[in-house]
CHARMM internal coordinates of N, CA and C (Angstrom, degrees):
IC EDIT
DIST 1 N 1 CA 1.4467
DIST 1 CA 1 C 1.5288
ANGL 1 N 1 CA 1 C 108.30
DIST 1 C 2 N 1.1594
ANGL 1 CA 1 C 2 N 106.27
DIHE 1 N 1 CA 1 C 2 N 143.87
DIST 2 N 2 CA 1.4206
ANGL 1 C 2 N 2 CA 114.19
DIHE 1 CA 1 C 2 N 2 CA -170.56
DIST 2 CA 2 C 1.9119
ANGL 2 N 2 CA 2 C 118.60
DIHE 1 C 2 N 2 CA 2 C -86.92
DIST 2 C 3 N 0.8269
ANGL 2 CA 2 C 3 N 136.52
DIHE 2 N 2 CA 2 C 3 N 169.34
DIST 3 N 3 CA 1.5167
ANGL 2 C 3 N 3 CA 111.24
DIHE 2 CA 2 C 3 N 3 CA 164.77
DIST 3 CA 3 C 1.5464
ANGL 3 N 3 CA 3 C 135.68
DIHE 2 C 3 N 3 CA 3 C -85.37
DIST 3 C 4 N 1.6697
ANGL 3 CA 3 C 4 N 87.05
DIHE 3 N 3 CA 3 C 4 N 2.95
DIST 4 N 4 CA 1.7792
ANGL 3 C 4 N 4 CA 98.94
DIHE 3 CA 3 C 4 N 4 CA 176.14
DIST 4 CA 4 C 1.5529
ANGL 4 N 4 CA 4 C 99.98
DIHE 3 C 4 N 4 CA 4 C -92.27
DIST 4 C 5 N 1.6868
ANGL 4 CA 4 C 5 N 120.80
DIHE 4 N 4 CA 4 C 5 N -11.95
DIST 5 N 5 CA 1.3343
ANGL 4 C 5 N 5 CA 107.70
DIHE 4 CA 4 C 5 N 5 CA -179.15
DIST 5 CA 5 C 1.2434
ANGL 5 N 5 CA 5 C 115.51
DIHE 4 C 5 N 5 CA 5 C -99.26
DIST 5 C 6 N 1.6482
ANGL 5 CA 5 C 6 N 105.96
DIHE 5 N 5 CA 5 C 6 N -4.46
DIST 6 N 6 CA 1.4778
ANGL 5 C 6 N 6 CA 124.38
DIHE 5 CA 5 C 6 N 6 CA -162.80
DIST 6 CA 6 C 1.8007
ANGL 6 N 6 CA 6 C 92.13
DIHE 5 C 6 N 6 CA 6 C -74.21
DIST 6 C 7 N 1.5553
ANGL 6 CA 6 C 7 N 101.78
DIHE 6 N 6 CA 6 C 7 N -58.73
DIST 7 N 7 CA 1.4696
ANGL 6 C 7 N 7 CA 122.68
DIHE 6 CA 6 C 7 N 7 CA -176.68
DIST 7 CA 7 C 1.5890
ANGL 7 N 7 CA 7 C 102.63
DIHE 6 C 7 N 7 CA 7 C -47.09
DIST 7 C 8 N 1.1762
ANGL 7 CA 7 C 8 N 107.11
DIHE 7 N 7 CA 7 C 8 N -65.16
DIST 8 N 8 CA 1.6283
ANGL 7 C 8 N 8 CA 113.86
DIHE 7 CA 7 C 8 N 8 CA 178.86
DIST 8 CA 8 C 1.7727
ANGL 8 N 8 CA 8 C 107.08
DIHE 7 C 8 N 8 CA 8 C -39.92
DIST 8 C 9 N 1.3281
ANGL 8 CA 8 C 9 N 122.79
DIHE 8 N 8 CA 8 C 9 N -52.68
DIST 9 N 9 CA 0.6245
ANGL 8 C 9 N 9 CA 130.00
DIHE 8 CA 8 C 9 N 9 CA 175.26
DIST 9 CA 9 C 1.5860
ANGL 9 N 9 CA 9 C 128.03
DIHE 8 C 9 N 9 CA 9 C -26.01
DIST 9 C 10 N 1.2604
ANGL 9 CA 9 C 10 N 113.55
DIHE 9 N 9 CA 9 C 10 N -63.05
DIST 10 N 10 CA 1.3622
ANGL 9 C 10 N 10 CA 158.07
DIHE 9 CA 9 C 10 N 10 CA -139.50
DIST 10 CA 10 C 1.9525
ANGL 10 N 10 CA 10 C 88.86
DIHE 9 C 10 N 10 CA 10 C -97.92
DIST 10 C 11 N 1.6056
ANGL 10 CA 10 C 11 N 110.99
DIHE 10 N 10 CA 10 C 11 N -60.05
DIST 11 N 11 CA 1.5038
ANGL 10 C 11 N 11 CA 111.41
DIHE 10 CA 10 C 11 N 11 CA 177.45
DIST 11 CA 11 C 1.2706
ANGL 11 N 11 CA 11 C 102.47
DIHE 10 C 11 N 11 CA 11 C -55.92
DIST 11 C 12 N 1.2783
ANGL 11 CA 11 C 12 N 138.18
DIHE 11 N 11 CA 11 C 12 N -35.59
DIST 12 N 12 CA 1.6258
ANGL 11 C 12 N 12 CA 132.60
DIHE 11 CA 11 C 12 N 12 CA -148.01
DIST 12 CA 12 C 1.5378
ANGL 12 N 12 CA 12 C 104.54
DIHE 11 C 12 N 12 CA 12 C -89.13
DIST 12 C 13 N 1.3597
ANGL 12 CA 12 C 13 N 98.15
DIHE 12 N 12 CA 12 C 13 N -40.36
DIST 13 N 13 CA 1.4448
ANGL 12 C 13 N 13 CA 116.02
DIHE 12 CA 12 C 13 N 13 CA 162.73
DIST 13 CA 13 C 1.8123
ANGL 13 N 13 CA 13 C 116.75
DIHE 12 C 13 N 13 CA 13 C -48.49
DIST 13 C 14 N 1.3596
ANGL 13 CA 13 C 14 N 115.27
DIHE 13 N 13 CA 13 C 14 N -50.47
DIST 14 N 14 CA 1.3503
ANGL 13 C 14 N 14 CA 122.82
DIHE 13 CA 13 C 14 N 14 CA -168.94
DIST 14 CA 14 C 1.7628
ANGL 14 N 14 CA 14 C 99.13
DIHE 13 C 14 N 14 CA 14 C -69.63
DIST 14 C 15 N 1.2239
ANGL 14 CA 14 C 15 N 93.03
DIHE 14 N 14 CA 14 C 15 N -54.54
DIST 15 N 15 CA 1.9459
ANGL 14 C 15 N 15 CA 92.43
DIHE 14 CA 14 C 15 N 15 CA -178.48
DIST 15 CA 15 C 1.5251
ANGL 15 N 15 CA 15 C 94.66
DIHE 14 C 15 N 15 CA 15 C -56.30
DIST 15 C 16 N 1.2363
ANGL 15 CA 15 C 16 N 126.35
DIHE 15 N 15 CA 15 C 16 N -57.33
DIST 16 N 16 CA 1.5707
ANGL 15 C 16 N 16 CA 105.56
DIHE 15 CA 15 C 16 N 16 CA -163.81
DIST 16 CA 16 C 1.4378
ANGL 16 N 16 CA 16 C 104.49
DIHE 15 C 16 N 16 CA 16 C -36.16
DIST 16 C 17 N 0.8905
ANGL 16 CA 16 C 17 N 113.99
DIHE 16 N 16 CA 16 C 17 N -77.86
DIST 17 N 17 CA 1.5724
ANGL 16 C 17 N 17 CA 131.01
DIHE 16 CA 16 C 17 N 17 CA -172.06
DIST 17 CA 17 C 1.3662
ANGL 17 N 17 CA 17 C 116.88
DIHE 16 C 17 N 17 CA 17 C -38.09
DIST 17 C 18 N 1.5547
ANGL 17 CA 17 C 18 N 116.02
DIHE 17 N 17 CA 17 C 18 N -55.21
DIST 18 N 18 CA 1.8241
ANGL 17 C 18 N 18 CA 124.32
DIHE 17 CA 17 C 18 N 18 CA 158.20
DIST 18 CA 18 C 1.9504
ANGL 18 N 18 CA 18 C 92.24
DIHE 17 C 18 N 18 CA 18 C -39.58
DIST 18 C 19 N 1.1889
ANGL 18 CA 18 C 19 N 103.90
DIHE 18 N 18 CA 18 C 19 N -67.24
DIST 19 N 19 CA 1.8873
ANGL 18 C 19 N 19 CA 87.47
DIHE 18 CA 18 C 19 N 19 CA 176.61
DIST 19 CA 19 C 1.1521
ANGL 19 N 19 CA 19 C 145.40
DIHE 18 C 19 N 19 CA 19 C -16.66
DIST 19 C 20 N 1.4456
ANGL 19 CA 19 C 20 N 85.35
DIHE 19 N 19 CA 19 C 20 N -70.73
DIST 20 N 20 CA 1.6080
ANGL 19 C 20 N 20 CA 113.04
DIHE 19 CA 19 C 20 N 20 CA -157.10
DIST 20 CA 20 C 1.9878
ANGL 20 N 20 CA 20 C 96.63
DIHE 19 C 20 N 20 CA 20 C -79.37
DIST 20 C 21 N 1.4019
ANGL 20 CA 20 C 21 N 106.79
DIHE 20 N 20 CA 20 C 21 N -23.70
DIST 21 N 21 CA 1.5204
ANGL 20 C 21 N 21 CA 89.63
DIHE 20 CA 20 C 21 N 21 CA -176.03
DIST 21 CA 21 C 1.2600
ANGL 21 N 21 CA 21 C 108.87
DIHE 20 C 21 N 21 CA 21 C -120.66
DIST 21 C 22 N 1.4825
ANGL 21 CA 21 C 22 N 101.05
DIHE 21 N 21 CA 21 C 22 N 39.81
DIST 22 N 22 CA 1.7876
ANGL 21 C 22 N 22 CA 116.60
DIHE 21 CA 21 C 22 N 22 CA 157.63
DIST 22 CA 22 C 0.9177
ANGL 22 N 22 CA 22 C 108.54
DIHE 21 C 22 N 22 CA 22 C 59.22
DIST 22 C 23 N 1.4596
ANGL 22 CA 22 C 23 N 151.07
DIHE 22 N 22 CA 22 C 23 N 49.63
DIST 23 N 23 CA 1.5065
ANGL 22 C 23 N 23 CA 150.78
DIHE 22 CA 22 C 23 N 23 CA -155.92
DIST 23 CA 23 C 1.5210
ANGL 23 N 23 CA 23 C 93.91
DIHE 22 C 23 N 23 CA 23 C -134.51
DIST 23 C 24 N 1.2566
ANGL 23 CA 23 C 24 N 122.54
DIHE 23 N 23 CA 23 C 24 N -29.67
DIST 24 N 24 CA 1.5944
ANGL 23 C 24 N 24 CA 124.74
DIHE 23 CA 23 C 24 N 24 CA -175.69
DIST 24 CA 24 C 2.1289
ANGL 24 N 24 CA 24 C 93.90
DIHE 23 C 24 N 24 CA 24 C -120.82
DIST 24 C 25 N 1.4487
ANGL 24 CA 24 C 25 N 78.56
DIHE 24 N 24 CA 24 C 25 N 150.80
DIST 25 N 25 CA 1.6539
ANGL 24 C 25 N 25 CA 84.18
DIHE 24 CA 24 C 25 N 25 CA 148.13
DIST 25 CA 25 C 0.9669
ANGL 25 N 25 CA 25 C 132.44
DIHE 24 C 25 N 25 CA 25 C -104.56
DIST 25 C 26 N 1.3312
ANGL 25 CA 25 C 26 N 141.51
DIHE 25 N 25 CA 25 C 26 N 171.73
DIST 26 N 26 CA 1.6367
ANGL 25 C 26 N 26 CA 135.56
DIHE 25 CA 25 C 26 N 26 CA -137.18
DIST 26 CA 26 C 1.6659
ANGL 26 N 26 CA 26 C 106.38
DIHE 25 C 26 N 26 CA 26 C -99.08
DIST 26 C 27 N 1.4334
ANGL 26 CA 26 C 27 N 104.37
DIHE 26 N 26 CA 26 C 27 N -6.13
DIST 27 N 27 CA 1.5016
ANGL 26 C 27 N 27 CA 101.15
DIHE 26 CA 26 C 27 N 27 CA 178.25
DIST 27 CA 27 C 1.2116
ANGL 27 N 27 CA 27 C 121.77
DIHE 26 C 27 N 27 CA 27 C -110.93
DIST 27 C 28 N 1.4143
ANGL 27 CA 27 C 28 N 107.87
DIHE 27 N 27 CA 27 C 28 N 29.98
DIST 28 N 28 CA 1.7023
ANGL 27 C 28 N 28 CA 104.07
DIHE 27 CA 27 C 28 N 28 CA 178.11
DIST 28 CA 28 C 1.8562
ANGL 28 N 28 CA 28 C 104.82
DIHE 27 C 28 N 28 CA 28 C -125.58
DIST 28 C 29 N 1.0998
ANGL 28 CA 28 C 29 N 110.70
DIHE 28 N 28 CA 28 C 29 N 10.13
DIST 29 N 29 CA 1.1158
ANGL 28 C 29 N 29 CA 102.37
DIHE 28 CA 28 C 29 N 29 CA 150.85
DIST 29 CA 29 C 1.6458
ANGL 29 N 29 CA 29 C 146.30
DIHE 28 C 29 N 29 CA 29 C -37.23
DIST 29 C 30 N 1.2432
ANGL 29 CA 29 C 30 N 104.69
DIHE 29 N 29 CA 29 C 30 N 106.93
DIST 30 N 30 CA 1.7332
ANGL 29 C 30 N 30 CA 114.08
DIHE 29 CA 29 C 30 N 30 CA -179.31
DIST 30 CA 30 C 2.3158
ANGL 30 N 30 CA 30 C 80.01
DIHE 29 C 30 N 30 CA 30 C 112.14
DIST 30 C 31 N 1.0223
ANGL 30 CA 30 C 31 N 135.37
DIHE 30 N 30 CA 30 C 31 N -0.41
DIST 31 N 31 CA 1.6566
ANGL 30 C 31 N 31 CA 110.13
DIHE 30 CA 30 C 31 N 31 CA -164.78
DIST 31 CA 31 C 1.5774
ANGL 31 N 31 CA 31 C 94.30
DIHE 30 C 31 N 31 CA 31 C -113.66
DIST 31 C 32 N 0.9310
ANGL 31 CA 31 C 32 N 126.74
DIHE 31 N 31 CA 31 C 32 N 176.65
DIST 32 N 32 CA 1.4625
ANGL 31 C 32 N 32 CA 140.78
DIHE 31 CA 31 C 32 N 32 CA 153.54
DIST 32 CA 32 C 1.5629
ANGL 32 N 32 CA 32 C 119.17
DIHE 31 C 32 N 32 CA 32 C -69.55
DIST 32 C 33 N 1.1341
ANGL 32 CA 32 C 33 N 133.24
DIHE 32 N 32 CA 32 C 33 N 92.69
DIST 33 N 33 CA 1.4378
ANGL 32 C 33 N 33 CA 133.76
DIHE 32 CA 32 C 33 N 33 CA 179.44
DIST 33 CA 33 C 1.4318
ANGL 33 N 33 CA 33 C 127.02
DIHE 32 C 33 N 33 CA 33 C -65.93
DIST 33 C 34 N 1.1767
ANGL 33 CA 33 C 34 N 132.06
DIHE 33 N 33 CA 33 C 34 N 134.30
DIST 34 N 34 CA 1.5239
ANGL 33 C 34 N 34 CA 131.75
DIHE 33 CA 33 C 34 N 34 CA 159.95
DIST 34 CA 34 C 1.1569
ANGL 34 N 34 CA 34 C 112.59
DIHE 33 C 34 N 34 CA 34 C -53.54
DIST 34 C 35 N 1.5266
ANGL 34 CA 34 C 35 N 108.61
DIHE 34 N 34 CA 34 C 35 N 135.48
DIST 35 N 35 CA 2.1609
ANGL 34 C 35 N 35 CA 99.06
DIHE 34 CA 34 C 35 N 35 CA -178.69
DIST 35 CA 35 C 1.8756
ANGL 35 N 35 CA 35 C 71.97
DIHE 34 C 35 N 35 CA 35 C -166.84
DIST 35 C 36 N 1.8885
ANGL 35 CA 35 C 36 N 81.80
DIHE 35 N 35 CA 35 C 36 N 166.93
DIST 36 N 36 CA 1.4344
ANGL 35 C 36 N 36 CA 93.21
DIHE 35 CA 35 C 36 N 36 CA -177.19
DIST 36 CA 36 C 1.4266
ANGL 36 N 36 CA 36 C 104.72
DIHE 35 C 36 N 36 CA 36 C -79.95
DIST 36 C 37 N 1.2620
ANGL 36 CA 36 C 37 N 124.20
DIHE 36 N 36 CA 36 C 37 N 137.61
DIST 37 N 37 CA 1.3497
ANGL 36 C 37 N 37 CA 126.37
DIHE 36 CA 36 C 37 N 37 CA 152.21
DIST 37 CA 37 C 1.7877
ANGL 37 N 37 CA 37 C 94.99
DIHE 36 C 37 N 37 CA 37 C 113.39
DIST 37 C 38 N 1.4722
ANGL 37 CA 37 C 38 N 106.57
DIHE 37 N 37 CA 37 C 38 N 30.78
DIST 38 N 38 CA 1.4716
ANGL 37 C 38 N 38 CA 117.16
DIHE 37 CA 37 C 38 N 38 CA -179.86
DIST 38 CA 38 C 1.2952
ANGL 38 N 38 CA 38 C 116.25
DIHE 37 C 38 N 38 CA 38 C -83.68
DIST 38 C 39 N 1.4285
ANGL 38 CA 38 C 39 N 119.79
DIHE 38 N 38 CA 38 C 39 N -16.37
DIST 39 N 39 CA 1.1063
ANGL 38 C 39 N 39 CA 115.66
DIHE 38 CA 38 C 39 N 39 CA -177.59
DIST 39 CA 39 C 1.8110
ANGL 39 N 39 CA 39 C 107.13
DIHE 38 C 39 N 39 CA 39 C -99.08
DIST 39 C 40 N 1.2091
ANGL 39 CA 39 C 40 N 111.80
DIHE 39 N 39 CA 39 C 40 N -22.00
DIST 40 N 40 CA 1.4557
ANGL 39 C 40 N 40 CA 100.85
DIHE 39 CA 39 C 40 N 40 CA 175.85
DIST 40 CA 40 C 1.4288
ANGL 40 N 40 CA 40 C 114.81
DIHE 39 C 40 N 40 CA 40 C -68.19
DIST 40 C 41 N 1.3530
ANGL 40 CA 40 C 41 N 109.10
DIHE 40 N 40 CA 40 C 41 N -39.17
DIST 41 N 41 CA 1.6519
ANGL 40 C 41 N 41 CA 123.40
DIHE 40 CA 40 C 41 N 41 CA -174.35
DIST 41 CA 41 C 1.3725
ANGL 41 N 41 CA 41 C 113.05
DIHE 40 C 41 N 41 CA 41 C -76.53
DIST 41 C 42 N 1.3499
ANGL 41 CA 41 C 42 N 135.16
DIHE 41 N 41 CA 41 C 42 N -14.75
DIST 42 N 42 CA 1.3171
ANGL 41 C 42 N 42 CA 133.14
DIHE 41 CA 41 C 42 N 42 CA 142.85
DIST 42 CA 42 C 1.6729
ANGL 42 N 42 CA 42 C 121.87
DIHE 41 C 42 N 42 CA 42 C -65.69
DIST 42 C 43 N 1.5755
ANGL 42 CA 42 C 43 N 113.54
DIHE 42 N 42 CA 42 C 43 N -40.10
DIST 43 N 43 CA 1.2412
ANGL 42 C 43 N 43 CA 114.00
DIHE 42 CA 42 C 43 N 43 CA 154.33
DIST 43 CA 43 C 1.4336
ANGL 43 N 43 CA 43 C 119.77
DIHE 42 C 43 N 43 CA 43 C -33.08
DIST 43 C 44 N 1.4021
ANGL 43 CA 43 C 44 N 110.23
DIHE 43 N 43 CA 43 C 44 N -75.88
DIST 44 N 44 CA 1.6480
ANGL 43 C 44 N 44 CA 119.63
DIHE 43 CA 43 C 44 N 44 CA 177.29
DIST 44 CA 44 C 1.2675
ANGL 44 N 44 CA 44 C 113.15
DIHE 43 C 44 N 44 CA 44 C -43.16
DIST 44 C 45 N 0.9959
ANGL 44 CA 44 C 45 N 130.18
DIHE 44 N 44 CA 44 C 45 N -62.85
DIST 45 N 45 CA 1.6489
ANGL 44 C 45 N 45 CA 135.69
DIHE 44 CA 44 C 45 N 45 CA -179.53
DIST 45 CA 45 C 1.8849
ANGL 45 N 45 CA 45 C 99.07
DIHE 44 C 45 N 45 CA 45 C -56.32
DIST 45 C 46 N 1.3419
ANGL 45 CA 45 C 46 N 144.44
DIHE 45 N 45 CA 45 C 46 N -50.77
DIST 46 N 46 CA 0.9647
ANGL 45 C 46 N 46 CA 127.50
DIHE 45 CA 45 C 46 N 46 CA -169.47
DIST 46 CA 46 C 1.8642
ANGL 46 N 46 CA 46 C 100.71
DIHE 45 C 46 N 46 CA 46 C -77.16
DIST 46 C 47 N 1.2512
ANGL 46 CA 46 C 47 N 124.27
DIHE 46 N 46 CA 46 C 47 N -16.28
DIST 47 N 47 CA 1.5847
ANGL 46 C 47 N 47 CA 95.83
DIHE 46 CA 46 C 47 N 47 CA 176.96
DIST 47 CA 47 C 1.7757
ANGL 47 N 47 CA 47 C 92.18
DIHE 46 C 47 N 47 CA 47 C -101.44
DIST 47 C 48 N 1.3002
ANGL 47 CA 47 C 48 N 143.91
DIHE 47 N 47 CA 47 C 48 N -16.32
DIST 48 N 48 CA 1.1673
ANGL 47 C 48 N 48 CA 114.83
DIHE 47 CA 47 C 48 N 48 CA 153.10
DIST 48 CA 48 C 1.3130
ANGL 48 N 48 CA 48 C 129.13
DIHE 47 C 48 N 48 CA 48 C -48.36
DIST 48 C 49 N 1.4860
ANGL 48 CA 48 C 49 N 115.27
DIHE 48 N 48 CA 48 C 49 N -40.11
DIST 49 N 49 CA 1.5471
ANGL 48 C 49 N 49 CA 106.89
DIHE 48 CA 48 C 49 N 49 CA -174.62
DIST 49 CA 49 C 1.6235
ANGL 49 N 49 CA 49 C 102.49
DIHE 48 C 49 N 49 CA 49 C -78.98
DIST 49 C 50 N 0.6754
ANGL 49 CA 49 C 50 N 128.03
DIHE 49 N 49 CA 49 C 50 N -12.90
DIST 50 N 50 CA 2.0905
ANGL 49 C 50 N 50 CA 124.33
DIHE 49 CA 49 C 50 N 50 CA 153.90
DIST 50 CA 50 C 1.1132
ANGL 50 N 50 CA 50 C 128.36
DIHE 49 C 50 N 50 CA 50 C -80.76
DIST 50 C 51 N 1.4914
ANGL 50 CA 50 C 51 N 105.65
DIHE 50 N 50 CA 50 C 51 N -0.08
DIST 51 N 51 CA 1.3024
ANGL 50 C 51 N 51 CA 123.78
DIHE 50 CA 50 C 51 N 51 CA 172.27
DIST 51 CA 51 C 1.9889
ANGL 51 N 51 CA 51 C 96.70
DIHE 50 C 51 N 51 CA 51 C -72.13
DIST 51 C 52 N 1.3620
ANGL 51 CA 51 C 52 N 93.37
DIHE 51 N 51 CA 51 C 52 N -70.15
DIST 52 N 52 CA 1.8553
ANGL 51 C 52 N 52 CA 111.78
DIHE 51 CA 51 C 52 N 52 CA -165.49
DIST 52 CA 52 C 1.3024
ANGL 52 N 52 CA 52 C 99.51
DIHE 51 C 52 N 52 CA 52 C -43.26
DIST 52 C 53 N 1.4330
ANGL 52 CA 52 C 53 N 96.40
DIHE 52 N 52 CA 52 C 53 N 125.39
DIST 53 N 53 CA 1.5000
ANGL 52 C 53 N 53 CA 108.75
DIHE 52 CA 52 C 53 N 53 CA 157.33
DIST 53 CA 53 C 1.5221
ANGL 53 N 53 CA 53 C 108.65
DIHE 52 C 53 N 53 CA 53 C 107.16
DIST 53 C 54 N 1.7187
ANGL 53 CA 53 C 54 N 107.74
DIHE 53 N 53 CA 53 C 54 N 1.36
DIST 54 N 54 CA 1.4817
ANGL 53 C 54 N 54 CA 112.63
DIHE 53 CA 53 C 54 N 54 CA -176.32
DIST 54 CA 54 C 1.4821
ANGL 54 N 54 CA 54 C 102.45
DIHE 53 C 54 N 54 CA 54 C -101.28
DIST 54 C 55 N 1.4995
ANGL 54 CA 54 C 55 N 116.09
DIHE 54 N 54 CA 54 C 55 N 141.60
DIST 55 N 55 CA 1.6813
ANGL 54 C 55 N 55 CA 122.47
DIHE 54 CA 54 C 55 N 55 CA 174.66
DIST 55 CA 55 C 1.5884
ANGL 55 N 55 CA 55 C 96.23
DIHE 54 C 55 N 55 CA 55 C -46.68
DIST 55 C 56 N 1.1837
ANGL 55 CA 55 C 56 N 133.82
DIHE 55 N 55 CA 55 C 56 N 151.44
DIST 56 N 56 CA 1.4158
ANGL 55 C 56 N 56 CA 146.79
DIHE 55 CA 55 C 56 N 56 CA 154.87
DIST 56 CA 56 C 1.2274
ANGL 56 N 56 CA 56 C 115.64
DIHE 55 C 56 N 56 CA 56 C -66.96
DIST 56 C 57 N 1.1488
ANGL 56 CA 56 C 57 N 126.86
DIHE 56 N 56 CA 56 C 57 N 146.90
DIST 57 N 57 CA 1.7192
ANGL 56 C 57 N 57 CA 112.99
DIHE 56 CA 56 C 57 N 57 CA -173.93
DIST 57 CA 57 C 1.6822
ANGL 57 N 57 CA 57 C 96.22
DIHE 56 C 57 N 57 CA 57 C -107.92
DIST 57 C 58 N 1.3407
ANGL 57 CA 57 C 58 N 136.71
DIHE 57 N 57 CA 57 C 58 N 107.50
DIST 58 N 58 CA 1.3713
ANGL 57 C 58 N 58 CA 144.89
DIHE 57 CA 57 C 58 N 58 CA 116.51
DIST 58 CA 58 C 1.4444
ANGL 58 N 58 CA 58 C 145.67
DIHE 57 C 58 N 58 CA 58 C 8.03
DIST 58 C 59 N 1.0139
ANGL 58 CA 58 C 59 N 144.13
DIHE 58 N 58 CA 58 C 59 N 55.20
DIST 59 N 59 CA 1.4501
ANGL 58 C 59 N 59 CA 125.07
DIHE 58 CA 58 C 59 N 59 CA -172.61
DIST 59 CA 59 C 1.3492
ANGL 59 N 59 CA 59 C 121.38
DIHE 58 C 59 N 59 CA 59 C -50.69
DIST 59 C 60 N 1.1563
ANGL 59 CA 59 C 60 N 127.69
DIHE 59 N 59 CA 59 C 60 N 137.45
DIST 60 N 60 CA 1.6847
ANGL 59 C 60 N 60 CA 116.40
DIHE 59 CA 59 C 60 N 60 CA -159.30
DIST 60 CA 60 C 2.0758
ANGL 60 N 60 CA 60 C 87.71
DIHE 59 C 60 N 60 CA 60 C -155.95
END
COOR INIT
IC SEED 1 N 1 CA 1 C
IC BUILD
């Protein structure tokens, strides 16, 4: 398995589950959904991705 199928993998997995415990509806599969607490979790993800690619800071 490759790691683009690994990844794939892993999304197909997440929608099942967004499915199966009724949190999404069945037609937004493959989109980004509205849900409560969407705006914090885009928060998080935009200072992680400014995170990547920065030296880690160390205590030394």
């Amino acid at each position: 398995m490759t790691i683009d199928q690994a990844k794939q993998a892993v999304r197909d997995m997440v929608w099942r589950r967004l499915l199966n415990a009724g949190v999404v509806p069945p037609d937004v599969h493959g989109t980004i959904p509205i849900f409560d607490g969407a705006n914090v979790s885009h928060g998080r993800t935009v200072s992680t991705r400014a995170d990547i690619g920065r030296p880690r800071r160390t205590n030394q």
